[in-house]
N, C-alpha and C positions, 0 to 999 in steps of 0.2 A: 509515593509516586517515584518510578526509577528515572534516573536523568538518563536519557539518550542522543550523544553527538554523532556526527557525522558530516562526510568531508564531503562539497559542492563544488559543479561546476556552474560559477553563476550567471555564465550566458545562458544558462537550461534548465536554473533550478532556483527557484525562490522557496528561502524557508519560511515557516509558518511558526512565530510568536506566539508560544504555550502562555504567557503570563496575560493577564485581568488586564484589558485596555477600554478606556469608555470608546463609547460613539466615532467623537473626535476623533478619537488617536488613533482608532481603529481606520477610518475613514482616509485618515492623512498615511499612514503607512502602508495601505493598499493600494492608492493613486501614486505612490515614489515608487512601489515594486513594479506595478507593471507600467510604468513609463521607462522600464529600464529595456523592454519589447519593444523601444521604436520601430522593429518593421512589423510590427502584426497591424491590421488595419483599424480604422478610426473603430469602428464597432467591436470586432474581435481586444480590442487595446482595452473600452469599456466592460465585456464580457468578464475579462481577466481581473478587473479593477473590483466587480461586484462579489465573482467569485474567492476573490482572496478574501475580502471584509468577509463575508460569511465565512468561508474555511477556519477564518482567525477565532471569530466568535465560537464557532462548537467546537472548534480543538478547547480553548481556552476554559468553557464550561462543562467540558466533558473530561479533562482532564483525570486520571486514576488508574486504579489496575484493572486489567483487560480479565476478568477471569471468567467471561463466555467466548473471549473474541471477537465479541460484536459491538463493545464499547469501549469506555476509561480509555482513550485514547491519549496520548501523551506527549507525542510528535508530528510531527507534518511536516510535507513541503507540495510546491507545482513541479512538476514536471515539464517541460516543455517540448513537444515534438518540431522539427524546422521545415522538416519536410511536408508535413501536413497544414501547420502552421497551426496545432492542436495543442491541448492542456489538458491535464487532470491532476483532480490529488491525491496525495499519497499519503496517508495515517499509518503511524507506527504504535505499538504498544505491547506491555509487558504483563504478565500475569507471574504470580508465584509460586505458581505450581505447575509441574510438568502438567499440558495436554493427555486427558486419557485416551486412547483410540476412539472412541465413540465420540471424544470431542474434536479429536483431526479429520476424523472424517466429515462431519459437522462442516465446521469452518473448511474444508476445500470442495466437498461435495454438495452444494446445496441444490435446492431446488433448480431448476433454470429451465427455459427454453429448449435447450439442447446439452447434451452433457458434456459438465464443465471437462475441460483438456486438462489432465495434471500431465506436470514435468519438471524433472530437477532444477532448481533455481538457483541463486547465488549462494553463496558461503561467506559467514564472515563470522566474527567474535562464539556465537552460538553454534558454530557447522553450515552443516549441510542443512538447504533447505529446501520444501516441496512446492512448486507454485500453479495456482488453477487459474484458468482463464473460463470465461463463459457467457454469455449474451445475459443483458438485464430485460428481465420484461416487465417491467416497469417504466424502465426507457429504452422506447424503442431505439435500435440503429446505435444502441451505443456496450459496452463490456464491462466487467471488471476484473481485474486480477489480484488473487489473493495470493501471499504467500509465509510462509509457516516455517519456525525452526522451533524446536522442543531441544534442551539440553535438562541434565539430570533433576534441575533444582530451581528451573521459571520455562515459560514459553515465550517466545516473541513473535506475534505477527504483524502483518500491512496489510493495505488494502488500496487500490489506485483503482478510483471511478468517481462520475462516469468517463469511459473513454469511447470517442470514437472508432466506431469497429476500424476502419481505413487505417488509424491513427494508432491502433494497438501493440503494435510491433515497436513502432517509434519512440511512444512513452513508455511503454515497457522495458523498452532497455537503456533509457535515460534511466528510469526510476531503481532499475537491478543496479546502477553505476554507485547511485546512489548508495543502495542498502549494502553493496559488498563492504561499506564500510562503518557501519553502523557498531558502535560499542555503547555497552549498557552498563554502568555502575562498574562492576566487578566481574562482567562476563568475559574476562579474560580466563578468569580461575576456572568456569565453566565448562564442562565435559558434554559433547552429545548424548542424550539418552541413548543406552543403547540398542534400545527396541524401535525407536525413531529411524525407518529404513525410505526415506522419498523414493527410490529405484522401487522398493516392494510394492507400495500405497502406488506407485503408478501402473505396475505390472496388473497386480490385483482389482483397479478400477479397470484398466480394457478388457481384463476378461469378463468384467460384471455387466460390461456395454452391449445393449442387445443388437447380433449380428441383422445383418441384412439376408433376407429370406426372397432367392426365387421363385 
């Protein structure tokens, strides 16, 4: 599993403990992170309290390498919106193989409601990266946003949901603050693939978007 750091602003952003915690300890470090939220309300404060104990639990047993993108997750944190006075989380992980095209597109275009939005995302240790946003229909009223960086010799993706649609903007660029700083083991040495084009996969998804007809 690659170790992945990254720099926090901790009025906005609680990290999520990758290591084996029982019950307890799970339960005890969930209630000290989000009472560090004293303004979010007595319920909302709860919300935050149950969602972290669970975020902790499937980061920590899922733990591995990501080589669909849909799992082995190996980092996390909350994000938090102030404006909204919203939360999501944010999973990171690493695969060791570059993405093939069939699998970027995969992981940023999936099924949904309405077609996912791609747009150039942040850059950090890995390059440039491509990021999708899109409605879950599975939960209604809320989003997720996926984003993707391929360098020559692993992939690195995120994934932040659910998010409240209202609330999407807010966490979203909390969580990009985040990721601009994200370093993976050795991914300094790391070159972007260079068939890995975000501007192309965005150009190429609007023109596959069926126009609106008269």
């Amino acid at each position: 599993m690659s170790a992945i750091r990254y720099a926090v602003d901790e009025e906005l952003v609680i990290p999520i403990p990758a290591e084996a915690l029982d019950v307890s300890e799970r339960e005890s470090w969930a209630a000290r992170a989000a009472a560090r939220f004293g303004r979010l309300s007595a319920e909302a404060s709860d919300r935050l309290r149950h969602a972290l104990a669970r975020e902790q639990a499937t980061l920590s047993s899922s733990a591995g390498d990501a080589d669909t993108g849909h799992g082995g997750f190996s980092a996390g944190f909350v994000a938090f919106d102030p404006v909204t006075s919203s939360f999501a989380s944010t999973r990171l992980a690493v695969a060791s193989v570059p993405f093939s095209p069939e699998q970027r597109r995969a992981f940023l275009l999936p099924e949904a409601p309405l077609p996912p939005q791609l747009r150039v995302g942040p850059t950090n240790s890995f390059g440039d990266s491509c990021s999708s946003t899109f409605p879950r229909a599975a939960h209604g009223g809320t989003a997720e946003i996926r984003w993707l960086w391929v360098a020559e010799d692993a992939t690195l993706v995120a994934s932040a949901a659910p998010i409240r649609l209202a609330a999407t903007l807010g966490v979203g660029s909390v969580a990009e603050a985040v990721l601009r700083s994200v370093i993976v083991d050795g991914a300094d040495a790391r070159r972007q693939a260079e068939d890995f084009d975000p501007a192309e996969l965005i150009a190429l998804s609007q023109k596959e978007q069926p126009a609106w007809r008269e």
